[in-house]
C-alpha positions in Angstrom: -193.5 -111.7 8.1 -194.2 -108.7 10.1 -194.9 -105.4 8.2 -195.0 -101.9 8.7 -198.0 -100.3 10.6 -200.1 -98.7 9.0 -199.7 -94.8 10.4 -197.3 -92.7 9.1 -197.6 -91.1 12.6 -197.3 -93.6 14.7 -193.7 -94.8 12.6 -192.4 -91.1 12.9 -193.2 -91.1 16.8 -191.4 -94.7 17.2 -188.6 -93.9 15.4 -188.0 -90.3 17.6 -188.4 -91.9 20.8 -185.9 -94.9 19.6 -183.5 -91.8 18.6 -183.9 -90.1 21.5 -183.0 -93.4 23.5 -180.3 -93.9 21.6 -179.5 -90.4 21.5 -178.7 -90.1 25.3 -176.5 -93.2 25.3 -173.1 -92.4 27.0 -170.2 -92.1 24.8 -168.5 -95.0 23.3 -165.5 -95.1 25.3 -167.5 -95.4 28.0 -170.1 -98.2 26.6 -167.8 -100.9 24.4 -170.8 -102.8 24.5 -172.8 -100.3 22.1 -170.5 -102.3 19.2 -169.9 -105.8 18.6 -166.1 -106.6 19.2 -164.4 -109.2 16.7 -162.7 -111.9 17.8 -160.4 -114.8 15.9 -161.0 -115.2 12.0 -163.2 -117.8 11.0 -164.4 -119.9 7.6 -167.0 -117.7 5.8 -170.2 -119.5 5.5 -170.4 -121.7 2.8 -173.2 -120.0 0.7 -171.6 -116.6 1.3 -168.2 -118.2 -0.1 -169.8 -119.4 -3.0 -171.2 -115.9 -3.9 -168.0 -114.8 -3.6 -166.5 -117.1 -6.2 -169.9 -116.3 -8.7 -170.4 -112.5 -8.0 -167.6 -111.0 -6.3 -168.6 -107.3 -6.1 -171.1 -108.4 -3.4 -168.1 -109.6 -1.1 -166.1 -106.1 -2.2 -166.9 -102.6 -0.6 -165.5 -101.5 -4.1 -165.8 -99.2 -6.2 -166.2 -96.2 -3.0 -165.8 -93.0 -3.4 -167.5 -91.4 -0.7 -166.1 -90.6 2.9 -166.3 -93.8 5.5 -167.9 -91.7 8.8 -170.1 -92.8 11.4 -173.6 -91.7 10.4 -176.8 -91.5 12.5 -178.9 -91.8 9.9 -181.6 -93.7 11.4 -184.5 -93.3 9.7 -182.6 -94.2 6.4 -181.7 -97.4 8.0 -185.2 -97.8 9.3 -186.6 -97.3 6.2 -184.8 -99.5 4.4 -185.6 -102.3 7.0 -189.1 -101.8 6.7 -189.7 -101.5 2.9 -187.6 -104.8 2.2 -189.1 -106.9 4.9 -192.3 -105.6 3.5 -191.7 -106.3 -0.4 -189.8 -109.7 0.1 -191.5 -113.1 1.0 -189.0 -114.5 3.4 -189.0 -118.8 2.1 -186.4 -121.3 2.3 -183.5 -121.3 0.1 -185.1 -125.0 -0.8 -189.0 -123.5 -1.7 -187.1 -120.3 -3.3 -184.5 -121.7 -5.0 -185.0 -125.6 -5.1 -181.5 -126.1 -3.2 -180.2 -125.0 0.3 -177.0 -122.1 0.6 -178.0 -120.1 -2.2 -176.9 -116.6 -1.1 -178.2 -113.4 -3.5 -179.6 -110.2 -3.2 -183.5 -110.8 -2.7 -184.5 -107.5 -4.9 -188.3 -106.2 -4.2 -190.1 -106.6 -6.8 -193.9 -108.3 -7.3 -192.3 -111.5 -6.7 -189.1 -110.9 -4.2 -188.7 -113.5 -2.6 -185.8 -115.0 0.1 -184.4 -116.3 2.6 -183.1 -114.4 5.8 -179.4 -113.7 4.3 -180.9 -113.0 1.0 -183.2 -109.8 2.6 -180.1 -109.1 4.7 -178.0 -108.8 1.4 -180.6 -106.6 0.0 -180.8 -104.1 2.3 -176.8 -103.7 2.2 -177.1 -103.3 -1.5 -179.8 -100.6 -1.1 -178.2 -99.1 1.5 -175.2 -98.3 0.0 -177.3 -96.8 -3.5 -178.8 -94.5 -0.8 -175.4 -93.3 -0.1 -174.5 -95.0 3.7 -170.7 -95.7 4.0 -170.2 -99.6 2.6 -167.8 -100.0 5.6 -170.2 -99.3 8.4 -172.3 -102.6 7.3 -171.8 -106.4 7.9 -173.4 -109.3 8.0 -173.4 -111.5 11.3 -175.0 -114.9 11.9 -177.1 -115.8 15.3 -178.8 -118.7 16.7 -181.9 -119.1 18.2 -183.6 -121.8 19.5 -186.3 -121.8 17.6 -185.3 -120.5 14.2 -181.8 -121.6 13.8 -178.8 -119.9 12.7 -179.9 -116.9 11.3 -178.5 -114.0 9.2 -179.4 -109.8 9.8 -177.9 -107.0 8.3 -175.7 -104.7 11.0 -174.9 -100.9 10.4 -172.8 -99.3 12.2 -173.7 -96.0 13.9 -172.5 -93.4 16.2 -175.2 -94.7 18.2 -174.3 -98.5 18.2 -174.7 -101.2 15.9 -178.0 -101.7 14.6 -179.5 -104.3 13.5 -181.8 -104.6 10.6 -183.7 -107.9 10.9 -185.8 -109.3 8.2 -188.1 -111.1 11.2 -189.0 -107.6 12.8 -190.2 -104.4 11.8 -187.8 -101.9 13.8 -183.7 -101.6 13.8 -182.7 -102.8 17.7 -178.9 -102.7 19.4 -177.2 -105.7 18.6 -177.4 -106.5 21.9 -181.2 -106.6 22.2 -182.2 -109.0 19.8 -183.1 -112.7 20.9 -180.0 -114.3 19.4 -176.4 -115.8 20.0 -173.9 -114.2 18.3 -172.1 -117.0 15.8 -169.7 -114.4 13.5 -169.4 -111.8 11.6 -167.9 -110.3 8.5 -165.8 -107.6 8.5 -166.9 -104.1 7.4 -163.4 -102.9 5.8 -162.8 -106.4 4.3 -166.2 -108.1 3.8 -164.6 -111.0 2.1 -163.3 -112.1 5.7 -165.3 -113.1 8.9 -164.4 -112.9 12.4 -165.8 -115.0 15.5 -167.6 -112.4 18.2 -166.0 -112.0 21.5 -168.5 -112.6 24.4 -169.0 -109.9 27.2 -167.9 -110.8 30.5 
């Protein structure tokens, strides 16, 4: 698992130049591709279903309160990403758990431990104590050759979507990370997930 480096300085000079990047993206009318577009409705992933059925304020944006805006609060989101990956041994469902598709918040404590949805759940749950808008987050499922499918945490931002990976260190546009897109749940509705439309 990768962790956090080990300057403070070198994280706060990282994070500026990856907002002034970001920062001097065009507007979003002019740049669809900044967010992932949903496509047709599709069958949740098993696991995820069956935490649904078990614990169904994790699939429930309720109760919120606060105002649903666009935030740019990146260094929230990046330190979020950073302290889970950091605290959470990322194992199998089968070493964690002793059976595959078990979907649950990892926590991060002495002995967090989880698989890549589990992290992905965590930081969601975290996020939203730290007071970003339930609705800007989602889940969404990738393949990659040489890992599989695979499951990350995206947050929506006036910037893009972001995406908080529990296999490396720094948030990246969803567009630069090393995967296919598979799906994604919704951010209004996160009981429902949607298929990805593809850029031409």
């Amino acid at each position: 698992m990768i962790t956090a480096p080990s300057s403070t300085g070198r994280i706060a000079a990282l994070l500026a130049a990856a907002l002034a990047v970001l920062s001097a993206t065009p507007a979003t009318a002019s740049r669809p591709d900044l967010f992932i577009a949903l496509a047709q409705p599709i069958t949740p992933p098993r696991g995820f279903a069956v935490m649904c059925e078990t614990r169904p304020n994790l699939c429930s944006n309720q109760p919120w309160t606060g105002e649903t805006e666009i935030t740019d609060d990146l260094r929230l989101l990046d330190q979020v990403n950073r302290t889970v990956n950091r605290h959470v041994r990322q194992e199998s469902d089968l070493r964690a758990y002793g059976r595959a598709e078990v979907w649950t918040p990892s926590g991060r404590g002495r002995r967090a431990v989880g698989d890549c949805e589990d992290i992905a759940l965590e930081k969601r749950l975290e996020l939203i104590k730290a007071g970003f808008p339930p609705d800007n987050l989602f889940l969404a499922v990738g393949y990659a050759r040489r890992i599989g499918l695979h499951v990350v945490l995206v947050a929506r931002t006036g910037s893009g979507d972001l995406v908080l990976d529990s296999r490396a260190a720094g948030i990246r546009m969803w567009r630069d990370v090393p995967y296919s897109w598979i799906g994604a749940q919704s951010g209004q509705d996160p009981a429902r997930w949607f298929g990805i439309q593809r850029s031409s």
